[in-house]
NULUMDO-123690 format. One line per field, with one value per residue (C-alpha): residue in one letter; x, y, z. Coordinates in nm, 2 decimals, always signed. Example, Ala and Ser with C-alpha at 12.3 -4.5 7.8 and 13.67 -1.06 7.14 Angstrom:
res c(A,S)
c1 c(+1.23,+1.37)
c2 c(-0.45,-0.11)
c3 c(+0.78,+0.71)
//
This chain:
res c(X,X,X,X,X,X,X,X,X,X,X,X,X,X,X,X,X,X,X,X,X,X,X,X,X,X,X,X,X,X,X,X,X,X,X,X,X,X,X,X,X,X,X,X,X,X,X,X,X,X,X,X,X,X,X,X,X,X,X,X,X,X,X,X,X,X,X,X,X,X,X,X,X,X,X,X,X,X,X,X,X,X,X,X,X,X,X,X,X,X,X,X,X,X,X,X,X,X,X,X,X,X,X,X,X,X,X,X,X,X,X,X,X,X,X,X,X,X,X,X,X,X,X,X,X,X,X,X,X,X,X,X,X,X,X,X,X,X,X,X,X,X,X,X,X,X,X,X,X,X,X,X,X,X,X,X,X,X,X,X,X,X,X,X,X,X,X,X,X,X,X,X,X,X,X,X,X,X,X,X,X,X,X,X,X,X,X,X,X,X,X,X,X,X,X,X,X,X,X,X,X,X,X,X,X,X,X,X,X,X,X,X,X,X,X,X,X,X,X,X,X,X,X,X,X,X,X,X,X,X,X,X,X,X,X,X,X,X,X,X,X,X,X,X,X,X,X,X,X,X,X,X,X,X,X,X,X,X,X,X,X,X,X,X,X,X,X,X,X,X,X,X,X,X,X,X,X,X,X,X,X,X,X,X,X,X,X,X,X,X,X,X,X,X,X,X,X,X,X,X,X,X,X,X,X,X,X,X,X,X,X,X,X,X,X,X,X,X,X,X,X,X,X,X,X,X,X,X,X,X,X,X,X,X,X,X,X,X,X,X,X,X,X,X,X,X,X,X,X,X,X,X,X,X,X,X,X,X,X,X,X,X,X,X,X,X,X,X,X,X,X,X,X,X,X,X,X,X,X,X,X,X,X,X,X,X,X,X,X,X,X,X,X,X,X,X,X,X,X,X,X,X,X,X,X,X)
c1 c(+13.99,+14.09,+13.76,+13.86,+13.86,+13.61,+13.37,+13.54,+13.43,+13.07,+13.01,+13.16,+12.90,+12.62,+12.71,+12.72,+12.35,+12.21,+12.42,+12.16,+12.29,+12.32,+12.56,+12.75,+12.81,+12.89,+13.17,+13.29,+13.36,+13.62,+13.83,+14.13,+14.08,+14.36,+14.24,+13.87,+13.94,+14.16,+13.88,+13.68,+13.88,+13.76,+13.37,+13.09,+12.96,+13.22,+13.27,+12.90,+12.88,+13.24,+13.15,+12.83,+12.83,+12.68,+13.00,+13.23,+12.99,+13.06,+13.44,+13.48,+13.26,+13.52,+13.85,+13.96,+14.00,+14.20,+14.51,+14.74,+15.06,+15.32,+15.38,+15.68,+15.68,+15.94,+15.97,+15.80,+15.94,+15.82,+16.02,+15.88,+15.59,+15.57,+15.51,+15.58,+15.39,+15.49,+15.41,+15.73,+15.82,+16.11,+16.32,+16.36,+16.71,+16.79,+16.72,+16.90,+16.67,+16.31,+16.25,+15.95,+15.77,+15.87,+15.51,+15.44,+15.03,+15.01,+15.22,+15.07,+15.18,+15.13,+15.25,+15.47,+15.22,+15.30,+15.19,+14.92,+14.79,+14.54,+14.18,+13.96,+14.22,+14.22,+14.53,+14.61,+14.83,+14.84,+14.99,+15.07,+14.93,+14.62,+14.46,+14.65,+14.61,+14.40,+14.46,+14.27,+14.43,+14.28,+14.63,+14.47,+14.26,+14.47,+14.22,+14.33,+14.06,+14.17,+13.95,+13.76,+13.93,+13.84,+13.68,+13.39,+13.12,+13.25,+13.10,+13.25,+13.46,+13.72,+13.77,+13.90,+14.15,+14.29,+14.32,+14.50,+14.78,+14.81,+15.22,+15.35,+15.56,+15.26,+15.04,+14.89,+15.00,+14.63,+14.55,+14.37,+14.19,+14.00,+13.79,+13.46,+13.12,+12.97,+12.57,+12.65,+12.83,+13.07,+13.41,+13.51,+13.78,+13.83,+14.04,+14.12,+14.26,+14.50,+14.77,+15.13,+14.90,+14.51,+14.27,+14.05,+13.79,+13.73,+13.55,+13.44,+13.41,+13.15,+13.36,+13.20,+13.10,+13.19,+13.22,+13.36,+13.13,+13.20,+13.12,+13.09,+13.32,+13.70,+13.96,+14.08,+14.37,+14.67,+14.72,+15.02,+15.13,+14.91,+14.60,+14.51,+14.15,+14.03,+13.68,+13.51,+13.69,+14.07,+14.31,+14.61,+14.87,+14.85,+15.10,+15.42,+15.31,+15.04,+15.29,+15.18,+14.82,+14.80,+14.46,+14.52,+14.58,+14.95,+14.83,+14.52,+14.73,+14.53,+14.25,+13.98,+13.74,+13.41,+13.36,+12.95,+12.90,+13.12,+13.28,+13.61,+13.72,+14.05,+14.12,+14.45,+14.73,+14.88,+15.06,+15.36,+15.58,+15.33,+15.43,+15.75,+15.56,+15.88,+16.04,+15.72,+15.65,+16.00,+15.96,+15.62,+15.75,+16.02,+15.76,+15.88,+15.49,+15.40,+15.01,+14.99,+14.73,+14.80,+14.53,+14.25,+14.34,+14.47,+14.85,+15.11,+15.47,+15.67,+16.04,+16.14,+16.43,+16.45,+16.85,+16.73,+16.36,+16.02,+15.76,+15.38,+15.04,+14.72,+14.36,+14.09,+13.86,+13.52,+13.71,+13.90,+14.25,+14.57,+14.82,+15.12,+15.14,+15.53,+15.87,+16.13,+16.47,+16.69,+16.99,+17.07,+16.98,+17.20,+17.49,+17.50,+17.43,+17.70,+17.95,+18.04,+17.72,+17.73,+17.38,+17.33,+17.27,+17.01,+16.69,+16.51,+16.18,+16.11,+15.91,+15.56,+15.50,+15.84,+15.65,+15.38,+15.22,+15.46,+15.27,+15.05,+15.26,+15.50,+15.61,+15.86,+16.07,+16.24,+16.62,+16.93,+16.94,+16.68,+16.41,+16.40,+16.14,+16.00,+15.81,+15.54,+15.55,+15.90,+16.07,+16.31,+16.45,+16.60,+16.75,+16.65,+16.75,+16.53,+16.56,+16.40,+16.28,+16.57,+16.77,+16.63,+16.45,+16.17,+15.93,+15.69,+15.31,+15.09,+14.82,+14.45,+14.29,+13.97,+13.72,+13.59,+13.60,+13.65)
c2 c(+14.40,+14.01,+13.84,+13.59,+13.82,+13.99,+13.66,+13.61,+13.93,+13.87,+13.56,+13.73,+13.99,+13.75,+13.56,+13.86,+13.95,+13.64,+13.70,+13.90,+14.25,+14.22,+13.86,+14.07,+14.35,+14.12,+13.98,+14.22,+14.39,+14.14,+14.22,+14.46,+14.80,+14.79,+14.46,+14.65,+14.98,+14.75,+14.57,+14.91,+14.93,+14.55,+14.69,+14.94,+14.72,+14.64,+15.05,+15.06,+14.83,+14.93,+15.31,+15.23,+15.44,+15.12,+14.94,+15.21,+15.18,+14.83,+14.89,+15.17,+14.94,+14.65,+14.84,+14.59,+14.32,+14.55,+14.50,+14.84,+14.83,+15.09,+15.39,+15.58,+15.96,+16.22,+16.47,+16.73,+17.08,+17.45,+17.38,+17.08,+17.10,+16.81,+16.51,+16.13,+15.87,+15.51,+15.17,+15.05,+14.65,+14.50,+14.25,+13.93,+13.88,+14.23,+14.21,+14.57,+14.78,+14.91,+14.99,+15.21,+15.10,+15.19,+15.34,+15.60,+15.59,+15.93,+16.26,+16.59,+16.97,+16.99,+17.37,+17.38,+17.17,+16.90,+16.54,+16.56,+16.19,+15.93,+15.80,+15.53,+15.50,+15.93,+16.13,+16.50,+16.74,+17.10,+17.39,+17.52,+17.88,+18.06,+18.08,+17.77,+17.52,+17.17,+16.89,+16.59,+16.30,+15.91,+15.78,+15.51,+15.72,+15.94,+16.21,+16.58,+16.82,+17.14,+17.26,+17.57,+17.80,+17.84,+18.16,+18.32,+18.58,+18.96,+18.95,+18.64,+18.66,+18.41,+18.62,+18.93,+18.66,+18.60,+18.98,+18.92,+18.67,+18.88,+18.86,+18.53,+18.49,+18.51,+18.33,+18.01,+17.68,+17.46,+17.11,+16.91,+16.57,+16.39,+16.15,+15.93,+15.99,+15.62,+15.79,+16.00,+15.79,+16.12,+16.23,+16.52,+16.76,+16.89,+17.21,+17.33,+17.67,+17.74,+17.97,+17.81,+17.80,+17.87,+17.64,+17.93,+17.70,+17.46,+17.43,+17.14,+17.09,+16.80,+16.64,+16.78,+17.10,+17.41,+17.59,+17.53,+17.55,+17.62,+17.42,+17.49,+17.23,+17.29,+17.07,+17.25,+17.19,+17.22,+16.96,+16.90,+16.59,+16.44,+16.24,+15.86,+15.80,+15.47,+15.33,+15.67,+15.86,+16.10,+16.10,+16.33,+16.36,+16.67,+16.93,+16.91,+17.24,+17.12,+17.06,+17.39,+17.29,+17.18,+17.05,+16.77,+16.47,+16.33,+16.00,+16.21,+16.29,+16.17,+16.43,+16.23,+16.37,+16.18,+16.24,+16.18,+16.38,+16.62,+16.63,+16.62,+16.45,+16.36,+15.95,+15.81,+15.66,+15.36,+15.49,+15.42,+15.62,+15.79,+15.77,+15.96,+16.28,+16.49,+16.22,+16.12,+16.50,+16.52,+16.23,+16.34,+16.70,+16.57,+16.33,+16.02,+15.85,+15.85,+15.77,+15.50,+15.29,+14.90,+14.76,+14.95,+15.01,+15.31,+15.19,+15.38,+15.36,+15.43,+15.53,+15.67,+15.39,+15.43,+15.25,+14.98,+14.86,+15.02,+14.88,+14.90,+14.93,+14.84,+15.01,+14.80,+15.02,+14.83,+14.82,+15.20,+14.95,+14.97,+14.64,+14.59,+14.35,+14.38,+14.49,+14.53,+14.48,+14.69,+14.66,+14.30,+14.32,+14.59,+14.45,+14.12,+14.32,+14.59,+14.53,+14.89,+15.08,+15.41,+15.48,+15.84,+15.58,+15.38,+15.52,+15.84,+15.85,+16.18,+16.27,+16.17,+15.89,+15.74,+15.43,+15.28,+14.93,+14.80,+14.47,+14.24,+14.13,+14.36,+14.74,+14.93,+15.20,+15.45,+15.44,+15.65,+15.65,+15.32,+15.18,+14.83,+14.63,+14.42,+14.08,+14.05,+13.67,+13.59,+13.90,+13.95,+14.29,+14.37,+14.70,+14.85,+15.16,+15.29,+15.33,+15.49,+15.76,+15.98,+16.25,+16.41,+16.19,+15.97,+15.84,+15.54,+15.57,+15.27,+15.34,+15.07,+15.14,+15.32,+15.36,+15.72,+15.91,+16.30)
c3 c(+1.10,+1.00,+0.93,+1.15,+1.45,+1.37,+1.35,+1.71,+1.87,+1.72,+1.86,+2.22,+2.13,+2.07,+2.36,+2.63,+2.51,+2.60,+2.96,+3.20,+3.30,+3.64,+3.59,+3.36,+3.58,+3.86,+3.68,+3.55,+3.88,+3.94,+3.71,+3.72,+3.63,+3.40,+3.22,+3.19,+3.02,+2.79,+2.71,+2.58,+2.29,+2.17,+2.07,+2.11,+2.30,+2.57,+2.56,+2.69,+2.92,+3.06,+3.11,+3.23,+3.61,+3.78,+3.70,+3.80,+4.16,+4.16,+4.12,+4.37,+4.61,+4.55,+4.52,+4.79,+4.52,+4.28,+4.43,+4.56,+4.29,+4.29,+4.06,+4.00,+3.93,+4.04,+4.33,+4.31,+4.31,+4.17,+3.93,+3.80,+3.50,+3.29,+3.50,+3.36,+3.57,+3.51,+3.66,+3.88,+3.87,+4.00,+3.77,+3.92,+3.67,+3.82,+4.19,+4.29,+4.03,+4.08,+3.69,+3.56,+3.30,+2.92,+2.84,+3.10,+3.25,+3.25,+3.11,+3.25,+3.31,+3.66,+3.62,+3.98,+4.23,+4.46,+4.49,+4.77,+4.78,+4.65,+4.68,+4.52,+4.19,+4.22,+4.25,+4.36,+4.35,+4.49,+4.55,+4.92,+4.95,+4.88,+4.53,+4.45,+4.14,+4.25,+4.00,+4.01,+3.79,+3.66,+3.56,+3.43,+3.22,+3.15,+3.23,+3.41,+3.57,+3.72,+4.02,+4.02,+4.26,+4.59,+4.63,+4.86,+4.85,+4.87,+5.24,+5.37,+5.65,+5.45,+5.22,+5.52,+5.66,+5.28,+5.22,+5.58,+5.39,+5.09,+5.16,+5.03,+5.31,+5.51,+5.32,+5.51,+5.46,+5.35,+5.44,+5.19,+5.16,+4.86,+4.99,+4.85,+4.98,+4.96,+5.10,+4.76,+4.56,+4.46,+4.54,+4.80,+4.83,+5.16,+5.20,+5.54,+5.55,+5.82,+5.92,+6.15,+6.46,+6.41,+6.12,+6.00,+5.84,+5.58,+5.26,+5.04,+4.64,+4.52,+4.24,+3.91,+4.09,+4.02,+4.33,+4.65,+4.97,+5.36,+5.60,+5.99,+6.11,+6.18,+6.34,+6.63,+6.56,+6.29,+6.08,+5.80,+5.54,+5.33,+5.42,+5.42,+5.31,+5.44,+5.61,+5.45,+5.66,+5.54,+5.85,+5.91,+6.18,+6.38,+6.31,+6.51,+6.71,+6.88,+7.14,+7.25,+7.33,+7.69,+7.67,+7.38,+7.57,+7.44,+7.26,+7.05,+6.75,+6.45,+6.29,+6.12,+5.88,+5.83,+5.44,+5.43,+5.78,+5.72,+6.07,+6.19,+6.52,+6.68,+6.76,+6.94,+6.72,+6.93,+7.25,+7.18,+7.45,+7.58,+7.94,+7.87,+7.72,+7.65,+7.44,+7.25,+7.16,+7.06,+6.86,+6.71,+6.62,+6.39,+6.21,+6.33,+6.29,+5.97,+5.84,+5.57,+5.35,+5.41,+5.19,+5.29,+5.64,+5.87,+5.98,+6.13,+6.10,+6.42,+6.28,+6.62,+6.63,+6.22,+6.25,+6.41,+6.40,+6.22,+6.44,+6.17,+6.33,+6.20,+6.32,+6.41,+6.35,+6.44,+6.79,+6.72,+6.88,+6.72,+6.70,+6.63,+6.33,+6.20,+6.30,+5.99,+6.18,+6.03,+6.26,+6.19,+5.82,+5.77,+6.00,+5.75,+5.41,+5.51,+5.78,+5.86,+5.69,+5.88,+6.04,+5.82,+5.52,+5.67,+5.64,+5.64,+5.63,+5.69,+5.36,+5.27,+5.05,+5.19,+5.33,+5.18,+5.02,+4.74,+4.60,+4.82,+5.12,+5.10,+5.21,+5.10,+5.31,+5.17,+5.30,+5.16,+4.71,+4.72,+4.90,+5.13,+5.05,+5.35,+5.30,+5.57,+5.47,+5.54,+5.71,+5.48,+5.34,+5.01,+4.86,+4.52,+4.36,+4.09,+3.72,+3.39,+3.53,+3.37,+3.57,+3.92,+4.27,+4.23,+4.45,+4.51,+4.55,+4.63,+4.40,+4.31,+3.99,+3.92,+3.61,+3.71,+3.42,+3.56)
//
């Protein structure tokens, strides 16, 4: 090392030792997670103080000032393995391109699973059917851990209704849901076993565990997509066939699971069409709401009128009432960018992870080959295709940074 900065980062050294823990802590906690593990490689010293678990409590607990900034990785299929996740930016000299970033965050074998979602910095990916792979990935770390599987006592009853869906065609489709304990400081993943109509039960894994464990509540319902973790609590949409359920009232459609109690209940998404029950189950069965994270809270996306408007809601959830806070006109964008755009290329958002946050103040939509980016400042819309991700479809995930080492 030049003697000259090595003197430098002595005198930091010196300096932060006369700095009482607990001021240290508390700036650092303001700071980007990205900026912070950079700054482990400067010294022992920052190393210590960076990994120390009070920090990382201090970041989870403030992950509301690590602002939500978009990755790029591709769509997943059984036939993908290796996985390159990179940081998406958009070039203001190139205003059509979303671009990934040259030096991916992450490269791992995800061996055939499927991008299941995000918590606290935390991703996941999973397979669909029983005795499936569970990956739990800190891009920013670059760290991998593979679950244990999920398995039960020779006795269980579980384990009679998996000898049930020993056919692969039969085998049942599982809900699952990472989520963060704050009673427990320590991370959750739920799995909710479930055939096309019936949920057969749940268990839960402890983060650093190794063993999964059943517990007695289970929605009563069918649930599909992946989950939004917000307010401590992971939320899904009930599965398109709980149109056959008379006794669900027609605006309960949201399944919430309370990660430090354990319990599941059902809450109302806004209402919208709910006096015209055919249409809004019509509308609900071919996904038309979707579930998002806007900066830490519960919004839904209503794409019902997806050539025209997308209306976005936002949960108060001290009050449990939904408002509508922006409507992205599509219509008269589209009619001004493209005079005769035919409406089969405007957007469909049928796919998870197709809306979502793309940087403060702004959502993006994916639409036909791109995604429309929508300024809630302004209103205004632009188009951007993506690029450097090589051959095959991408997609966008809002992601905030984490120091949990896993």
């Amino acid at each position: 090392m030049n003697l000259a900065i090595w003197n430098t980062v002595s005198s930091y050294e010196s300096a932060m030792d006369e700095i009482p823990v607990c001021i240290m802590f508390n700036i650092l906690s303001k700071i980007p997670t990205k900026s912070l593990l950079k700054l482990r490689c400067v010294s022992k010293s920052w190393l210590k103080i960076i990994d120390d678990p009070f920090l990382c409590h201090l970041n989870i607990h403030s992950a509301s000032a690590d602002p939500q900034t978009p990755l790029i990785l591709p769509k997943f299929t059984k036939f993908i393995n290796n996985v390159r996740i990179c940081a998406a930016y958009d070039n203001e000299a190139d205003d059509r391109m979303i671009h990934a970033g040259k030096i991916p965050m992450a490269e791992i074998n995800v061996n055939g699973c499927c991008s299941f979602g995000s918590c606290n910095g935390l991703l996941y990916f999973a397979e669909y059917c029983y005795d499936e792979k569970i990956l739990v990935l800190n891009p920013l770390r670059n760290q991998l851990r593979l679950l244990p599987p999920i398995s039960f006592p020779p006795n269980d009853d579980f384990l009679a209704l998996m000898k049930h869906y020993g056919d692969p065609e039969e085998s049942p489709v599982n809900a699952y849901g990472l989520g963060f304990d704050s009673s427990t400081n320590n991370f959750k993943m739920v799995c909710i076993l479930q055939n096309t109509g019936e949920c057969m039960g749940t268990v839960v894994h402890n983060l650093g565990s190794n063993s999964w464990r059943k517990i007695s509540s289970v929605p009563r319902y069918p649930i599909h997509g992946k989950p939004v973790f917000v307010h401590g609590f992971l939320h899904w949409m009930l599965s398109p066939l709980r149109q056959f359920y008379g006794d669900l009232p027609v605006d309960q459609n949201i399944i919430s699971f309370d990660v430090c109690t354990e319990e599941f209940q059902v809450i109302p998404h806004p209402g919208i069409l709910s006096e015209n029950i055919e249409e809004f189950e019509l509308i609900d069965c071919y996904g038309h709401f979707k579930l998002f994270d806007m900066s830490n809270d519960l919004a839904v996306a209503d794409i019902s009128m997806r050539d025209k408007d997308i209306d976005i809601w936002v949960m108060d959830y001290a009050k449990k009432e939904w408002s509508r806070v922006y409507n992205i006109r599509l219509a008269e964008t589209l009619a001004s960018a493209y005079n005769e755009i035919c409406v089969y290329a405007i957007a469909c958002v049928y796919n998870d992870n197709d809306i979502g946050v793309w940087k403060e103040g702004e959502i993006f939509v994916k639409s036909y080959k791109g995604y429309w980016i929508f300024s809630t400042h302004t209103g205004g819309l632009r188009f951007k295709r993506i690029s450097g991700l090589g051959k095959g479809d991408a997609q966008i995930l809002s992601h905030t940074g984490s120091l949990v080492s896993i």
